[in-house]
N, C-alpha and C positions, 0 to 999 in steps of 0.2 A: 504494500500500500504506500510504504514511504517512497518508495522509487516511480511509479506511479504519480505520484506528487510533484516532485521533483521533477520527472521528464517537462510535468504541466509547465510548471515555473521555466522552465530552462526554455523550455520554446515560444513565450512570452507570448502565449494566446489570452493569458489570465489580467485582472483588471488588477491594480494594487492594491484593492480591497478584498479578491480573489485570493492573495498572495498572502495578505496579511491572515487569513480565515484559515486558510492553509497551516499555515506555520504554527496561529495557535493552536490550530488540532492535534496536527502533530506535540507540540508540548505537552498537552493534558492527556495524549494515547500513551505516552513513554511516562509521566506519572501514574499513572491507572496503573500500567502494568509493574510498577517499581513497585506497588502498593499491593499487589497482587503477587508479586513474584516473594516478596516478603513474608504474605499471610501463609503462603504454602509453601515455604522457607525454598522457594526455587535458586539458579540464578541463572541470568543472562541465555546462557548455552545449553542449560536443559531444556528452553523450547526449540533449538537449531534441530529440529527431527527431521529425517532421513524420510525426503519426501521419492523413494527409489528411482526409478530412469531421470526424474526431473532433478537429481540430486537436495542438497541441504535447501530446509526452508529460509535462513538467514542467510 
């Protein structure tokens, strides 16, 4: 999803308030999951799962 995002941004089809909606999304997705990765005492690279022929999901 974040690269996704980022292609959007990068090819400058998005409006600056596009840009801006973006960026904080992404911030509060990467907190949710620090807050989650915490509760279920994860980290980082235990969600990288071996998604097979398409390789790693991170």
């Amino acid at each position: 999803m974040e690269g996704q995002a980022l292609r959007r941004v990068e090819s400058g089809d998005l409006t600056e308030e596009q840009e801006e909606r973006i960026g904080l999304t992404l911030m509060l997705l990467e907190d949710r999951m620090e807050v989650l990765r915490s509760r279920f005492g994860l980290e980082p690279e235990d969600l990288n799962i071996d998604l097979g022929p398409l390789g790693p999901l991170l």
